[in-house]
BADO-947402 format. One record per residue (C-alpha): x, y negated, z; residue in three letters. Coordinates in steps of 0.001 Angstrom, whole numbers. Last residue first. Example, Ala and Ser with C-alpha at 12.3 -4.5 7.8 and 13.67 -1.06 7.14 Angstrom:
BEGIN
PT        x        y        z  rest
PT    13670     1060     7140   SER
PT    12300     4500     7800   ALA
***
This chain:
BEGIN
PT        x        y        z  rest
PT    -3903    16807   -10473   UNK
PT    -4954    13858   -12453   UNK
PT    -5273    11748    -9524   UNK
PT    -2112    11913    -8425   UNK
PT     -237    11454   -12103   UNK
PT    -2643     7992   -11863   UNK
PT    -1123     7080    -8375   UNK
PT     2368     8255    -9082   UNK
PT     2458     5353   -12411   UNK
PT      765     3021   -10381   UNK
PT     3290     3309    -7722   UNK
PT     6419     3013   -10259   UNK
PT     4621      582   -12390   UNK
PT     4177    -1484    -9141   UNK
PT     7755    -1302    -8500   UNK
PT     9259    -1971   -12082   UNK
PT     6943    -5535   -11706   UNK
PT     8190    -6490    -8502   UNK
PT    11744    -5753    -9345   UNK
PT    11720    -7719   -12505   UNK
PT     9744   -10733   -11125   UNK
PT     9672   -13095   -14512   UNK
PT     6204   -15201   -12847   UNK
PT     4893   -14474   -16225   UNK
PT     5732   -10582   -15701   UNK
PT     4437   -10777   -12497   UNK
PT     1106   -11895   -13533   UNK
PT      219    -9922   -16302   UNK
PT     1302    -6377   -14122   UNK
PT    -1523    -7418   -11540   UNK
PT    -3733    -8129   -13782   UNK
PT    -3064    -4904   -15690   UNK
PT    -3384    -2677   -12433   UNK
PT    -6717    -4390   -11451   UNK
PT    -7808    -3771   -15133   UNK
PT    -6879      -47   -14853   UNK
PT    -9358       78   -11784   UNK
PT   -12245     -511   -13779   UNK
PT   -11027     1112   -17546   UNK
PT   -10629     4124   -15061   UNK
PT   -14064     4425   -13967   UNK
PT   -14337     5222   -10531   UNK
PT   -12538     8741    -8721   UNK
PT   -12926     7326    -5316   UNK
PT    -8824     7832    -5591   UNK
PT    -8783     5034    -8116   UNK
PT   -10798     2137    -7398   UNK
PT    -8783     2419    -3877   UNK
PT    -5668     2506    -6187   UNK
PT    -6752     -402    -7966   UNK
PT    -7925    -2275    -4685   UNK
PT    -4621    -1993    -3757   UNK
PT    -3185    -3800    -6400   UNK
PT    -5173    -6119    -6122   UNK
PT    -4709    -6598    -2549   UNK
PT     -960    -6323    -3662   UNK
PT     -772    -9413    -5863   UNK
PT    -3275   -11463    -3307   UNK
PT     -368   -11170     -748   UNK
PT     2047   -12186    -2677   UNK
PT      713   -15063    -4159   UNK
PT     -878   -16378    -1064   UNK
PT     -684   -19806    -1963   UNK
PT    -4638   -19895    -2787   UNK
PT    -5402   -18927      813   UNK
PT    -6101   -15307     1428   UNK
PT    -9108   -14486     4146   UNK
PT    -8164   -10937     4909   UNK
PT   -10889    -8500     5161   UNK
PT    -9614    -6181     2437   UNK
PT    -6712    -5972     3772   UNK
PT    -8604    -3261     6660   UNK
PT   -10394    -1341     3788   UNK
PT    -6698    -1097     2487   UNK
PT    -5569      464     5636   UNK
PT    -8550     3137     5690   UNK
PT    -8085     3916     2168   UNK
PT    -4610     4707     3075   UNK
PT    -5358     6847     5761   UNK
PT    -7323     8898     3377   UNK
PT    -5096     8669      555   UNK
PT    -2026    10411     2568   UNK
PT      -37    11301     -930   UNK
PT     3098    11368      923   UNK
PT     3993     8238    -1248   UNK
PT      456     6656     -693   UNK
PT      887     6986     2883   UNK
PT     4356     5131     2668   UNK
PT     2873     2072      -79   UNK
PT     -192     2135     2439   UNK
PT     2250     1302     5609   UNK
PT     4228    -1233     3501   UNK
PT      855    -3172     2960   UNK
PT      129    -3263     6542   UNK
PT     3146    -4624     7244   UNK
PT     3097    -7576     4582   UNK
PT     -563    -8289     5940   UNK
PT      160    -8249     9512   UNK
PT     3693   -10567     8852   UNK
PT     1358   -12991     7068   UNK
PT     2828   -15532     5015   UNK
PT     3739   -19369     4805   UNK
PT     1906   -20442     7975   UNK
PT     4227   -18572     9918   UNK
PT     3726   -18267    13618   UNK
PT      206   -17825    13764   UNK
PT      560   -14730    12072   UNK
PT     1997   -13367    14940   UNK
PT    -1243   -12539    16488   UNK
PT    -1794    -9552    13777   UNK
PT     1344    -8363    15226   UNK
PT     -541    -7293    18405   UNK
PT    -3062    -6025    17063   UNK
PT    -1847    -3750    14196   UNK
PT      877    -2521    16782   UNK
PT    -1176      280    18136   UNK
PT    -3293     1254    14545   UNK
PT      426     1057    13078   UNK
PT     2178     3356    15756   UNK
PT     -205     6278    15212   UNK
PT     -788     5702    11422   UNK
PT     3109     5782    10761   UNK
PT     3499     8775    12929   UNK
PT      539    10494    11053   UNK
PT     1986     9628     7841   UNK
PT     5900    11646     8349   UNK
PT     8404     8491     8635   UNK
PT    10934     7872     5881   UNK
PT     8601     4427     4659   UNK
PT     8377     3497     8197   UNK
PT    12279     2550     8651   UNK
PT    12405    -1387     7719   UNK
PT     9156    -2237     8248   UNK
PT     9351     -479    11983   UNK
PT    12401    -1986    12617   UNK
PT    11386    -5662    10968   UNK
PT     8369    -6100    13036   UNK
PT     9815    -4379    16213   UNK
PT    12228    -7638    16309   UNK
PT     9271    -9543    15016   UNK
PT     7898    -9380    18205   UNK
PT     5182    -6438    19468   UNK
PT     3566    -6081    22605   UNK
PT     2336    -2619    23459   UNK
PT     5836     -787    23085   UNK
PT     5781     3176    24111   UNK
PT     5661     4125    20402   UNK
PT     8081     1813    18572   UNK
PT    10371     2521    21223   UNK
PT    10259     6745    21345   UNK
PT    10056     6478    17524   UNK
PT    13494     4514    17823   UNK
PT    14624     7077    20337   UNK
PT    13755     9977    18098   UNK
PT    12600    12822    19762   UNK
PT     9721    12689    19008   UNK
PT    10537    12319    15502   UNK
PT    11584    16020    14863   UNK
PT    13683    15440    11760   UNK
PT    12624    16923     7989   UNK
PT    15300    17771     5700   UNK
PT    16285    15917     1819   UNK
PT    19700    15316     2650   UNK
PT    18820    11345     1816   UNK
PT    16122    11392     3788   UNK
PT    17874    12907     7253   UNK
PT    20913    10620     6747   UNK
PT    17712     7831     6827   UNK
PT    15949     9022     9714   UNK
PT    19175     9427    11975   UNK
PT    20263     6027    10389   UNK
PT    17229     4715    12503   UNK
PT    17537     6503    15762   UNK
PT    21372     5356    16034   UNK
PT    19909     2118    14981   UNK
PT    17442     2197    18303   UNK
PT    19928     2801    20494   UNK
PT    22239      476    19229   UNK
PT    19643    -2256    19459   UNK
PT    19277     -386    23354   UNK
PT    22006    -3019    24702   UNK
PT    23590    -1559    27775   UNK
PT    27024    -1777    26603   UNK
PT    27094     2321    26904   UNK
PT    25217     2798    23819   UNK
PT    28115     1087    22149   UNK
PT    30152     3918    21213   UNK
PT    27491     5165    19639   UNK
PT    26385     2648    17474   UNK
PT    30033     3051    15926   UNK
PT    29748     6875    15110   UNK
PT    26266     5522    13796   UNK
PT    28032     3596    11374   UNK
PT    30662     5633    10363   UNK
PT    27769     8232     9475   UNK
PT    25986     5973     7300   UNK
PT    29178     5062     5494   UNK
PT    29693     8722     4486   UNK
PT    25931     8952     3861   UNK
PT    26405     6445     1068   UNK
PT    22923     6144    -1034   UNK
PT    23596     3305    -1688   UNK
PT    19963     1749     -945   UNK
PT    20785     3768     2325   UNK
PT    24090     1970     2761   UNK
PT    22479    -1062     2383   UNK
PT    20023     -835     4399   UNK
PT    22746      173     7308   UNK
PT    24626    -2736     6124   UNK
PT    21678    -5064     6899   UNK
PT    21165    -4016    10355   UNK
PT    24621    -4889    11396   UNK
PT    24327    -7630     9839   UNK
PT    21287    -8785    11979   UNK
PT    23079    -7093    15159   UNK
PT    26318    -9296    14796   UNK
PT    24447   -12732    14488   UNK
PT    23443   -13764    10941   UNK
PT    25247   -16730     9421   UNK
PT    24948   -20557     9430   UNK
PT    28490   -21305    11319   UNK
PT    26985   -18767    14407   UNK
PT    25629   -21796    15767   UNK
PT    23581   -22713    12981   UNK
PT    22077   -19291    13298   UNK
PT    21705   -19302    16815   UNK
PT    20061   -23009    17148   UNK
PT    17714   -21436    14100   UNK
PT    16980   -18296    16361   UNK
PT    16035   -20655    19331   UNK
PT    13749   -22846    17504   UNK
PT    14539   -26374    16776   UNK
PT    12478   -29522    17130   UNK
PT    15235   -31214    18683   UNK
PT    12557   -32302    21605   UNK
PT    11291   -28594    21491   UNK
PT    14770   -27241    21765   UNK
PT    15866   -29534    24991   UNK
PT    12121   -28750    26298   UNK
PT    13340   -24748    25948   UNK
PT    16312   -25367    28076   UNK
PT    14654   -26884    30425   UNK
PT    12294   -23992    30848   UNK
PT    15367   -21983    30773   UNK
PT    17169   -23480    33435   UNK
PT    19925   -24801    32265   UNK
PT    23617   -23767    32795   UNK
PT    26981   -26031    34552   UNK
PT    30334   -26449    33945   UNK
PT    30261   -25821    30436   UNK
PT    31370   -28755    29367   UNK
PT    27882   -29422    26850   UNK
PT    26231   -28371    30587   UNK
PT    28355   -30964    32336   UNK
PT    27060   -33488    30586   UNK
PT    23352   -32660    30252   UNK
PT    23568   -32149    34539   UNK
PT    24903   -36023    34055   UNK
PT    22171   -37417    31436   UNK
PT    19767   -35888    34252   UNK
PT    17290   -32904    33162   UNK
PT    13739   -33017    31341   UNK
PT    11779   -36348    32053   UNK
PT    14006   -38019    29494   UNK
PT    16621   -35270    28164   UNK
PT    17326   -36488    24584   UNK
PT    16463   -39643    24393   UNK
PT    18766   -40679    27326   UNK
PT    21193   -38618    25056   UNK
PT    20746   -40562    22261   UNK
PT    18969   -39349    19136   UNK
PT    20587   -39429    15957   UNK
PT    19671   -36329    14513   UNK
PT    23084   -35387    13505   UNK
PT    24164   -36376    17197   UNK
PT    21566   -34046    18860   UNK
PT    22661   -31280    16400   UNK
PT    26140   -31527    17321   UNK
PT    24887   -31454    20879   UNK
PT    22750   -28533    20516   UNK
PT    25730   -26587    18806   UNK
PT    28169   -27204    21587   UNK
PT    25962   -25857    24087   UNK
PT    25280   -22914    21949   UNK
PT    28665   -21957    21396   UNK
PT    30582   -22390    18304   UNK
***
């Protein structure tokens, strides 16, 4: 369904008239013969039309799409996949594919051909020469950050070396810090950051990562923060722990944290924090 379509199906689900709908935004004729097709919006009228449907833009595309992900959002999820697979086969198909779409002038491809370059290159166990990267030439480059370089860099910055994940973090940090605002029901800085320290702790970068954690550690957390508060302490653990402290001190962090996902039953969680604490303490040791 296209989006014209959509926002009418969505105005008559809502029950709003169309009078109702575009009042002091466009004619109930140019509304007409935009559902038709005959004519477009301006995008500021456009945007009204959302606002007074209380819609965003990626929910109108969503619904759209008959309640799915668009092309590039499933695109992007088989490439995870295939990773979490471990299918380098697949991984290859798929990039034979991004490239013969480079030439539709739409750099996503662009920037997944960059991305399964990383991951092939992880799985075979050899370094890559990032600078040449065209994701890493993106990510890099790119003062304002959406979501859209959100998720990328999330996705793909545990298989990057720790001083590219520090360089493009302390650029971004700002920018997505803004985002927040956007959510109420998380923080996209916070969730970032935290991936960052999990990758610098996994190349054993505990100087970077101290600096990162110092950073959470000025987060005002809300109560409903479960999430969030899980991995500060968790993070605070490892800090505990590379200063050398007393181990019954940072131990406790890690058995809080390990208490309170197995009462919330979060299986994944739980075998992923032993996993990191586990490394940590063998770290330390050395």
């Amino acid at each position: 369904m296209d989006l014209a379509s959509t926002i009418s199906d969505i105005r008559k689900h809502k029950g709003l008239s169309i009078s109702e709908l575009t009042q002091d935004i466009i004619s109930t004729s140019t509304f007409g013969r935009y559902i038709t097709g005959t004519t477009d919006l301006h995008s500021q009228s456009f945007i009204e039309i959302l606002n007074r449907l209380h819609i965003t833009l990626p929910e109108l595309e969503f619904i759209a799409n008959n309640y799915s992900n668009n092309e590039e959002k499933e695109f992007m999820t088989k490439i995870m996949l295939s990773f979490t697979n471990q299918d380098i086969d697949y991984l290859s198909y798929l990039k034979t594919t991004c490239k013969q779409k480079l030439g539709s002038h739409n750099s996503f491809y662009d920037h997944m051909l960059g991305l399964i370059d990383i991951l092939i290159a992880r799985l075979d166990h050899k370094e890559i020469d990032v600078s040449d990267n065209p994701l890493y030439k993106y990510l890099i480059r790119t003062e304002t950050w959406t979501r859209y370089e959100l998720v990328l860099f999330s996705d793909s910055l545990i298989f990057w070396p720790p001083e590219t994940v520090v360089t493009i973090l302390k650029r971004a940090i700002t920018t997505v810090s803004k985002l927040d605002k956007l959510n109420p029901y998380g923080l996209e800085s916070f969730r970032l950051i935290s991936n960052a320290i999990t990758s610098l702790i996994f190349h054993h970068d505990y100087k970077n990562a101290l600096y990162f954690i110092e950073i959470l550690e000025q987060y005002q957390l809300r109560d409903d923060f479960i999430y969030e508060k899980l991995f500060l302490k968790l993070f605070t653990g490892f800090k505990l722990a590379i200063l050398k402290k007393d181990a019954q001190v940072y131990q406790s962090y890690f058995d809080d944290c390990l208490a309170v996902i197995k009462i919330l039953n979060l299986p994944t969680l739980q075998a992923s924090f032993e996993a990191a604490i586990k490394d940590i303490k063998l770290a330390i040791s050395k």
